[in-house]
C-alpha positions in Angstrom: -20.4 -17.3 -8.0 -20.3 -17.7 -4.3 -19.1 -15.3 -2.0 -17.7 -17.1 0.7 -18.1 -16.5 4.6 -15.1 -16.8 7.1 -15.4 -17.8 10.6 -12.5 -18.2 13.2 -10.3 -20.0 11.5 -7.3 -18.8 9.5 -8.2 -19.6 6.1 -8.8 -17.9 2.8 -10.6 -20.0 -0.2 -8.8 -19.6 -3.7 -8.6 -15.8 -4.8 -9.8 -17.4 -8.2 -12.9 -17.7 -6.9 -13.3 -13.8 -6.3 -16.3 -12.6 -8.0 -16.2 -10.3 -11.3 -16.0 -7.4 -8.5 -13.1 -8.7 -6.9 -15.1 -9.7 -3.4 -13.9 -13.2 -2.2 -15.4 -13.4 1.0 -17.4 -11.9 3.8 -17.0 -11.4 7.3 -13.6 -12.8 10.1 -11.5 -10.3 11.9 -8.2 -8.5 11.4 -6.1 -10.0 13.6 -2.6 -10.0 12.6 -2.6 -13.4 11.7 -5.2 -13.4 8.9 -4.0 -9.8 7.3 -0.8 -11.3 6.8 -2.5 -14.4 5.6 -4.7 -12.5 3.0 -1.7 -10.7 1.5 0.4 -13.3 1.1 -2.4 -14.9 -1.0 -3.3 -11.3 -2.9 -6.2 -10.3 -0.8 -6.7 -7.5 0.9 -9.4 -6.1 3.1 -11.9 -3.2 2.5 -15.1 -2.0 3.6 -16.8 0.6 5.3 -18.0 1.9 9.2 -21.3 -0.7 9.9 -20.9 -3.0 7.1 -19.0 -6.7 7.8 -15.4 -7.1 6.6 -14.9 -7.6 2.5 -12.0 -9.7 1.8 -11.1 -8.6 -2.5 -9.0 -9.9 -5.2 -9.6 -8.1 -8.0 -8.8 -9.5 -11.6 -6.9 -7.8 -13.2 -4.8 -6.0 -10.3 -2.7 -2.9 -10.7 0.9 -3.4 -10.3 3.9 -1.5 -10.4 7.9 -2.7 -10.7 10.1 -0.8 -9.1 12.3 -0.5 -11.8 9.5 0.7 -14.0 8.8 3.8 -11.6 8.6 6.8 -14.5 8.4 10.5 -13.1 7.1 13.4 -15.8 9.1 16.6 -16.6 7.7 18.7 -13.5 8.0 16.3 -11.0 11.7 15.7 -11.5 11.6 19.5 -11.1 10.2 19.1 -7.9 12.2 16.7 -6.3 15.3 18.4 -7.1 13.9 21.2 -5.4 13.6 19.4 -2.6 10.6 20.9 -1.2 10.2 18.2 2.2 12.1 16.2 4.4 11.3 12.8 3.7 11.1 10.2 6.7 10.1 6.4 7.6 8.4 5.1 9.8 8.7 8.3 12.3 4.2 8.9 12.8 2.4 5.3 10.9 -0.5 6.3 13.2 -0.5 9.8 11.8 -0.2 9.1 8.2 -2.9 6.6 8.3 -5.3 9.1 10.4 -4.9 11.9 7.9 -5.6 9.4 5.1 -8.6 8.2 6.5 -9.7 11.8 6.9 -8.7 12.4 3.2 -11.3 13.5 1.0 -11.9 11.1 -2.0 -13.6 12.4 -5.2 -16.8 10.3 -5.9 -16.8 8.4 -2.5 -18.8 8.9 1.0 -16.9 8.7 4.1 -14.0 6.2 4.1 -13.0 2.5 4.1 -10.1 3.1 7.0 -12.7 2.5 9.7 -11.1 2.6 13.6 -10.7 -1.0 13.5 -8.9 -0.8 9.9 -6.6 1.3 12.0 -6.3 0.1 14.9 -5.4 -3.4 13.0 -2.4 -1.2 10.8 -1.0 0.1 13.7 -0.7 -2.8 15.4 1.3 -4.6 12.1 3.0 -1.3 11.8 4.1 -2.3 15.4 5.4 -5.8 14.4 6.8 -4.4 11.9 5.0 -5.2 8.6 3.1 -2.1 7.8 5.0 1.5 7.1 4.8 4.9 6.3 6.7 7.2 3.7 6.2 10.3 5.4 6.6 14.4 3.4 7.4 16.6 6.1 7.8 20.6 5.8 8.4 22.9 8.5 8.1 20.3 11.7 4.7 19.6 9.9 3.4 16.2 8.5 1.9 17.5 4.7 2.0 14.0 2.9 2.3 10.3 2.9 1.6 6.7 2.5 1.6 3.7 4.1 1.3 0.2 3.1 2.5 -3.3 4.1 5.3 -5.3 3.5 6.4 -9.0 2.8 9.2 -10.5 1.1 10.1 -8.6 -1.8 6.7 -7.2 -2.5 5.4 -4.0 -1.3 1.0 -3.7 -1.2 0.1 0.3 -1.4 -2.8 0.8 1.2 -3.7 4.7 0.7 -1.7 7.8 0.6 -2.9 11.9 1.8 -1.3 15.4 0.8 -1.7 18.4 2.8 0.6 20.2 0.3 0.8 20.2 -3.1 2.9 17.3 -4.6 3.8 16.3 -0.9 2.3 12.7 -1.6 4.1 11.7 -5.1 7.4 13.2 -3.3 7.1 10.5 -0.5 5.9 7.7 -3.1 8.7 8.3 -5.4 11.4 8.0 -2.4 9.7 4.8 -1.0 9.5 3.0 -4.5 13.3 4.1 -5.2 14.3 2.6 -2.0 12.3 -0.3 -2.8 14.2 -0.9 -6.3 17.4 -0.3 -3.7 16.0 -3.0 -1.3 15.9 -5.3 -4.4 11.4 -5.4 -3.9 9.9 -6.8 -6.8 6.5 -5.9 -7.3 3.8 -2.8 -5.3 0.6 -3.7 -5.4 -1.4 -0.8 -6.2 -4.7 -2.8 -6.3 -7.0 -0.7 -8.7 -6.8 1.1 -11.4 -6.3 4.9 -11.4 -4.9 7.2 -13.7 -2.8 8.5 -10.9 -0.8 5.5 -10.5 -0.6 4.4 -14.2 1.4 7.7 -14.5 4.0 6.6 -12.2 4.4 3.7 -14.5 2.1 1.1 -12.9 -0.3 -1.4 -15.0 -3.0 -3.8 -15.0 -1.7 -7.4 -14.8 -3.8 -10.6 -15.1 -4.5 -11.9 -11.5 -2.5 -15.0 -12.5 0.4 -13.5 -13.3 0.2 -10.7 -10.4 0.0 -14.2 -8.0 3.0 -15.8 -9.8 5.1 -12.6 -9.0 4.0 -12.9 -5.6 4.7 -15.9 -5.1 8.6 -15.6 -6.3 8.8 -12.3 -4.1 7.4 -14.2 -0.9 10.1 -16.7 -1.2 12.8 -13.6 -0.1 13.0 -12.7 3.1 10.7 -9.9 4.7 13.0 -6.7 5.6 12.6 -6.0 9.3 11.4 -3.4 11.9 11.6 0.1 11.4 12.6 1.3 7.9 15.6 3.8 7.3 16.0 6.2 4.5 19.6 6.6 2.7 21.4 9.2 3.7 19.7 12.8 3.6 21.9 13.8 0.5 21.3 10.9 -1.8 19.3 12.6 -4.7 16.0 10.6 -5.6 16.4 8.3 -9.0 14.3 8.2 -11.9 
């Protein structure tokens, strides 16, 4: 199966046509334009420092429904401990430094390379990408970021510094994303970290399908902002 090569114009062929890895196509850049572009038709960028960019679409695609979010017995004990103070939005450029500086068990170096970063920061600035921040002490210990459109959320990478700090800040996101009415996160791959939280491997087919009926609501603007402090977090 081919693995297709981009050039300067904005265009993606078929995510069908992904090979069994999931890689679709080789090369372009990460101008706004074509990252919103790829995730709106399921693709999503990722490579490493000195290779060209990999455009995937993996088959069959983690996904998790909001409303399906499940927490285990001690981490409902944590959060109603509340252990951080939980933010939007407040430091995207640190959250997605400190996960690119994350160790990863199994893996060399990292995938958010300075233009990955660079190219975040500047959706975070139009306000597409965001961060669910885990804050303690005037410190940043935990996070996420990820982008949005429509009424789908796509998970890029998330760090602790403390324990629990990141599953704190990915709970509150995904309850305010059931609030917000979001339909799907796209976790991308499999790991046993997310299935716990409730997310599952769906068919490519029908992970596009649902994307397609979330990218007819309209994308939630700008800057995100929490419920009030005192709101307790939902199962």
């Amino acid at each position: 199966m081919p693995v297709y090569r981009l050039d300067e114009r904005l265009a993606f062929p078929p995510p069908e046509q992904a090979d069994p890895s999931g890689l679709l196509a080789v090369g372009g850049d990460l101008r706004p334009e074509r990252l919103l572009l790829a995730y709106a038709h399921g693709i999503f960028p990722w490579y490493s420092e000195g290779l060209p960019i990999l455009w995937h679409s993996p088959d069959p695609r983690m996904v998790l429904r909001p409303r399906d979010l499940h927490l285990s017995r001690s981490l409902r004990k944590t959060l109603r401990k509340r252990p951080f103070e939980l933010r939007f939005d407040t430091a995207f450029a640190d959250v997605i430094s400190a996960c690119a500086d994350a160790p990863r068990p199994g893996q060399d170096g990292t995938w958010i390379t300075h233009d990955m970063r660079d190219a975040y920061i500047e959706l975070h600035e139009l306000g597409y990408a965001h961060s669910a921040e885990a804050w303690r002490d005037g410190e940043l210990v935990g996070g996420l970021y990820g982008v949005a459109l429509g009424a789908a959320f796509f998970g890029e990478s998330m760090f602790a510094r403390a324990s629990e700090a990141s599953k704190v800040a990915f709970v509150d996101l995904v309850r305010h994303l059931r609030e917000w009415n979001f339909e799907i996160v796209d976790c991308q791959d499999n790991t046993a970290h997310l299935s716990r939280f409730g997310a599952t491997l769906w068919p490519r087919r029908d992970f596009l399908d649902a994307l397609a009926r979330a990218l007819r609501r309209p994308t939630r603007p700008g800057r995100w902002i929490r419920s009030p402090e005192d709101e307790a977090p939902a199962a």
